[in-house]
Backbone as CSV, one residue per row, in Angstrom:
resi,resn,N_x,N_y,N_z,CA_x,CA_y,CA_z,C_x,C_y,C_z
1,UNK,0.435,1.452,20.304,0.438,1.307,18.854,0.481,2.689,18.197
2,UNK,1.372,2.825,17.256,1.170,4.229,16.344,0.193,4.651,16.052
3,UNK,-0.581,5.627,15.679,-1.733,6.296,14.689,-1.165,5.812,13.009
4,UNK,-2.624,5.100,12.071,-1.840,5.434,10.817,-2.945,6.180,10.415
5,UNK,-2.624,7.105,9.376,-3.628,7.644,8.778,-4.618,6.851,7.055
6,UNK,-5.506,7.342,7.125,-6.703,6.469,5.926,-5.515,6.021,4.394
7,UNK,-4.692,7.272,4.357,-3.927,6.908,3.022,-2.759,5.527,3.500
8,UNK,-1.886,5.725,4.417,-1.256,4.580,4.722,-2.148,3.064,4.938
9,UNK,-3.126,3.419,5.461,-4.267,2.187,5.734,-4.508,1.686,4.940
10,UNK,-5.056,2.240,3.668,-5.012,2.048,2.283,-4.328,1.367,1.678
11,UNK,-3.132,2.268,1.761,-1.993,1.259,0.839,-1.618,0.145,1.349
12,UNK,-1.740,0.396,2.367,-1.332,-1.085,3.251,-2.024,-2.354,2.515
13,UNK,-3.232,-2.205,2.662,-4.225,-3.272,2.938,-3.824,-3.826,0.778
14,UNK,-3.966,-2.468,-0.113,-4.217,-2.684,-1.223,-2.486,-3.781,-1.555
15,UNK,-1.401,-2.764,-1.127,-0.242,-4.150,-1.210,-0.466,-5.217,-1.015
16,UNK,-1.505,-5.681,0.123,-1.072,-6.961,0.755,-2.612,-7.781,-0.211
17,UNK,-3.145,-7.535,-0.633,-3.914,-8.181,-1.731,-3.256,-9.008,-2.697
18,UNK,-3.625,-10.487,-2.242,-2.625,-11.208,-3.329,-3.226,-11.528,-4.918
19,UNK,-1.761,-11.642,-5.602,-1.741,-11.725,-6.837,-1.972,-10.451,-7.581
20,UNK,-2.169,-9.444,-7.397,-2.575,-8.210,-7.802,-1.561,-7.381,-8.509
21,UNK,-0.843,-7.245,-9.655,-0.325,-6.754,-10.155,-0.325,-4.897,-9.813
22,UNK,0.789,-4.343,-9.934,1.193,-3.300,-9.641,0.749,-2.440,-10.853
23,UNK,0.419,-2.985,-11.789,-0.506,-1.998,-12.930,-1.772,-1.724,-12.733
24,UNK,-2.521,-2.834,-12.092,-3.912,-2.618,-11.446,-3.828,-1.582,-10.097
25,UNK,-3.000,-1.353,-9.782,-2.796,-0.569,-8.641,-2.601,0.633,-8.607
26,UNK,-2.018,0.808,-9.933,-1.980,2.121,-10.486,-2.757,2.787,-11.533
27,UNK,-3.378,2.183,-12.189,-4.898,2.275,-12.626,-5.653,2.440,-11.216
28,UNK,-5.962,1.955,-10.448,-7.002,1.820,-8.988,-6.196,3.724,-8.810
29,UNK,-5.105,4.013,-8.383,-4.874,5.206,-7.884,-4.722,6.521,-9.062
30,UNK,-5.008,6.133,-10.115,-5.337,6.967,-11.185,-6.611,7.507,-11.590
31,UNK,-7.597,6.544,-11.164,-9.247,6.741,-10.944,-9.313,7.071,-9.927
32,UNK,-8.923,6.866,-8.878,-9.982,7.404,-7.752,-8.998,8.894,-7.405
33,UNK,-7.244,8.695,-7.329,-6.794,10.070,-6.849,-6.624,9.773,-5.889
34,UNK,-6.816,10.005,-4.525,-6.437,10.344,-3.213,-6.709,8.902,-2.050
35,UNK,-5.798,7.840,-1.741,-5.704,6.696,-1.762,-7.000,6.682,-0.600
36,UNK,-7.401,8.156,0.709,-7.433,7.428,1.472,-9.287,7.501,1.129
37,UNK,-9.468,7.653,0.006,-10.896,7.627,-0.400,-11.163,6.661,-0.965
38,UNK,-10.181,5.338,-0.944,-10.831,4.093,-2.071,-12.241,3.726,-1.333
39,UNK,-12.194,3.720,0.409,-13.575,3.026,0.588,-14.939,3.823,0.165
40,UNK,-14.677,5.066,-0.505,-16.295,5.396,-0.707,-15.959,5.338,-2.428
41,UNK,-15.273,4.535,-3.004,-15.267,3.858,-4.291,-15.517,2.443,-4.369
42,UNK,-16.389,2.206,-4.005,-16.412,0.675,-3.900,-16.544,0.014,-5.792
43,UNK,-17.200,1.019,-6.198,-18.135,0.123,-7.691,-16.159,0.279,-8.191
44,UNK,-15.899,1.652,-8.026,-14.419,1.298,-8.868,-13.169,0.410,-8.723
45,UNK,-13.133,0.215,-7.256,-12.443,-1.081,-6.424,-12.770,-2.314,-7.319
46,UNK,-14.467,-2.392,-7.433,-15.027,-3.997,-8.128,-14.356,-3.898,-9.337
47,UNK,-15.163,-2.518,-10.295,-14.552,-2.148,-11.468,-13.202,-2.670,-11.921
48,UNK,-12.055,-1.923,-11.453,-10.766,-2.328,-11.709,-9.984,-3.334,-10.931
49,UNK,-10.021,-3.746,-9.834,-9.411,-5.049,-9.407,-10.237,-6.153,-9.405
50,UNK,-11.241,-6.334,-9.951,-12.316,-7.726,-10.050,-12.994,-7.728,-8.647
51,UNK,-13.731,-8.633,-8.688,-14.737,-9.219,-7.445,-14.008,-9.455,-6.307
52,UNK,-12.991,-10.240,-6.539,-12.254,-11.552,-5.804,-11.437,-10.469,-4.970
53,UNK,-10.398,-9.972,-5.833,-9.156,-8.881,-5.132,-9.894,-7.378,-4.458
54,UNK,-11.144,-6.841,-5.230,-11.998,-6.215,-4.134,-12.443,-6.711,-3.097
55,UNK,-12.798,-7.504,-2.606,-13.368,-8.487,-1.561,-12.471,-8.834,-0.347
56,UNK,-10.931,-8.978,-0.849,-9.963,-9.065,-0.737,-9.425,-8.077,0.133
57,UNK,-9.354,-6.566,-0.486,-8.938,-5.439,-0.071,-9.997,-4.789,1.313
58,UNK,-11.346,-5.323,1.064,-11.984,-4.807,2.199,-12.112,-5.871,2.963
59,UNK,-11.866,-6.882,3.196,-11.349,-7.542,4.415,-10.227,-7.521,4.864
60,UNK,-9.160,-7.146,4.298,-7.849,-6.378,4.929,-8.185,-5.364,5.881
61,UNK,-8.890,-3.886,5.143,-9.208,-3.174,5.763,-9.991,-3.268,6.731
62,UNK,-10.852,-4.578,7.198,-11.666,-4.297,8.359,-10.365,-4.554,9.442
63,UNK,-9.488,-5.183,9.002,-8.285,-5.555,10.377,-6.776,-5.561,9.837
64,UNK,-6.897,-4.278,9.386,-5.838,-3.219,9.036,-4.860,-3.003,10.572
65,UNK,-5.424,-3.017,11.088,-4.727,-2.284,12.413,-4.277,-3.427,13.301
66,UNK,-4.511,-4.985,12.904,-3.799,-6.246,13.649,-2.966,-6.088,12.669
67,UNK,-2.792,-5.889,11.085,-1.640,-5.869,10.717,-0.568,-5.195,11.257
68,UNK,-1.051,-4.239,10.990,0.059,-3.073,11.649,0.553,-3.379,13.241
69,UNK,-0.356,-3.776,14.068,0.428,-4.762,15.530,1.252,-5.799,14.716
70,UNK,1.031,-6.395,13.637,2.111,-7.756,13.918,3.334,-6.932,13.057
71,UNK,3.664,-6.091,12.524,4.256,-5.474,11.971,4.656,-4.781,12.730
72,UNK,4.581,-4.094,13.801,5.354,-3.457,14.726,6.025,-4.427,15.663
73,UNK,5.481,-5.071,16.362,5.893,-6.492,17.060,6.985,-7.152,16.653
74,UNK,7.269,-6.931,15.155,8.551,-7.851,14.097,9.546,-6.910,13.567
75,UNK,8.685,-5.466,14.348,9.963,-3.984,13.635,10.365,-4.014,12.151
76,UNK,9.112,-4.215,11.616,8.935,-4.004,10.259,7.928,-2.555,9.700
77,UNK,8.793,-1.866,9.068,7.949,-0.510,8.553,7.203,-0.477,7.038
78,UNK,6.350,-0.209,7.295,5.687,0.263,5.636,5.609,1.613,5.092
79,UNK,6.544,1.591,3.902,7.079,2.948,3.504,5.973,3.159,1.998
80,UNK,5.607,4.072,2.005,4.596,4.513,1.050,5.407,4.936,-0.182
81,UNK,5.215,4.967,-1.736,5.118,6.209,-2.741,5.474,7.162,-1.940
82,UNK,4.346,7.797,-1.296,4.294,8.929,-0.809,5.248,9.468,0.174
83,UNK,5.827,8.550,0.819,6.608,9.111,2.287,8.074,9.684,1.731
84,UNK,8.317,10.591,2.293,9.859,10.710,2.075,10.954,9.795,2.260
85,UNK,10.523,8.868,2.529,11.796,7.817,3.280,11.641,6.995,2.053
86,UNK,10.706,6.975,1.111,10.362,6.043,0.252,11.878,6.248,-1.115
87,UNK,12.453,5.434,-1.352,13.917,5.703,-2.322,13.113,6.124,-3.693
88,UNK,14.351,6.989,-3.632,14.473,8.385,-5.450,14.257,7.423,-6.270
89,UNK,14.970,6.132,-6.140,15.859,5.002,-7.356,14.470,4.333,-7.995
90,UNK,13.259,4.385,-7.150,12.337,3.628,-7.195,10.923,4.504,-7.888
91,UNK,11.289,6.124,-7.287,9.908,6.529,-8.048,10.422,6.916,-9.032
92,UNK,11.607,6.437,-10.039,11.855,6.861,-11.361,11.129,5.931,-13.002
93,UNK,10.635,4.679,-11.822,10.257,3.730,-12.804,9.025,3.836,-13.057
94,UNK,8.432,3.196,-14.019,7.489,3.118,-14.743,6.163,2.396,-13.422
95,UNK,6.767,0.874,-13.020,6.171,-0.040,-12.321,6.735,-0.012,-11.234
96,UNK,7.125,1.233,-10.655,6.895,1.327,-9.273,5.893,0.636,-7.959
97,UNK,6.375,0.090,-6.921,6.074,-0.150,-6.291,4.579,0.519,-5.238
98,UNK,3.542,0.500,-4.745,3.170,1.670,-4.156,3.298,1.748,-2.492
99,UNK,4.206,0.727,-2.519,4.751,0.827,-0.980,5.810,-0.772,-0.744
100,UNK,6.990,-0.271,0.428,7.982,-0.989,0.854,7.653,-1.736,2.040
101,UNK,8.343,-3.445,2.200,8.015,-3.788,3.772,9.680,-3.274,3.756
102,UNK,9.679,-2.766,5.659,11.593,-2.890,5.420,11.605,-3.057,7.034
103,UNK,13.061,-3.563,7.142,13.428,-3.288,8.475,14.830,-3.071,8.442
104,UNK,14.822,-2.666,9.572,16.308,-1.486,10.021,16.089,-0.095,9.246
105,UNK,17.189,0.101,8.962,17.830,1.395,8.306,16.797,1.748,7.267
106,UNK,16.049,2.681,7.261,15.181,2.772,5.694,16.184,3.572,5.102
107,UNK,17.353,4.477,5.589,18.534,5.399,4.637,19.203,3.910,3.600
108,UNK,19.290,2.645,4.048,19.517,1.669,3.049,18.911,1.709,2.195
109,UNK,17.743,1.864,1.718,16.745,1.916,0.756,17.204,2.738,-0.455
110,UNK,18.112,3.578,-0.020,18.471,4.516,-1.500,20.015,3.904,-1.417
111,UNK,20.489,3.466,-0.832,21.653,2.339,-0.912,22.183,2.218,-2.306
112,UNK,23.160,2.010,-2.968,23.537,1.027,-3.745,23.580,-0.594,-3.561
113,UNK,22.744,-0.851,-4.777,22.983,-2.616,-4.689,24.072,-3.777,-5.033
């Protein structure tokens, strides 16, 4: 299995939180700053994503890393904001995404549609 590091772990787990709007997500990474510190923010986790979708996010994170097995297993990548592979076309918007599922080619990603 790959190494991921606390910021990919992060985003991982916070994408896959359902119903969670991508404005709460960016509020969540506007308060705290540096993704791979949300777990020693817990009151701001409750704070800005509610009870339910905090609760949510740290039971992802306790089994963060079976995701990432079934996600390798299906040759599916998770491309961050942050990563270079992540497309130009996408961090120009407002409601950016804070991470991609993809498979194959991630050079498709800056593709024309």
């Amino acid at each position: 299995m790959k190494h991921y590091d606390e910021t990919t772990k992060n985003l991982l787990a916070l994408a896959c939180v359902d119903d969670l709007t991508n404005k709460k997500k960016r509020m969540l990474l506007q308060e705290v700053g540096d993704p791979a510190s949300f777990c020693g923010h817990k009151d701001k986790l409750k704070r800005i994503l509610g009870d339910e979708h905090s609760a949510q996010f740290f039971e992802l994170i306790e089994s963060i890393d079976s995701v990432f097995d079934k996600m390798e297993r299906q040759d599916v990548t998770f491309v961050t904001y942050l990563d270079d592979d992540y497309p130009d076309k996408l961090r120009g918007i407002d409601d950016m995404p804070i991470g991609l599922f993809a498979k194959g080619d991630l050079k498709a990603l800056d593709g024309v549609c």
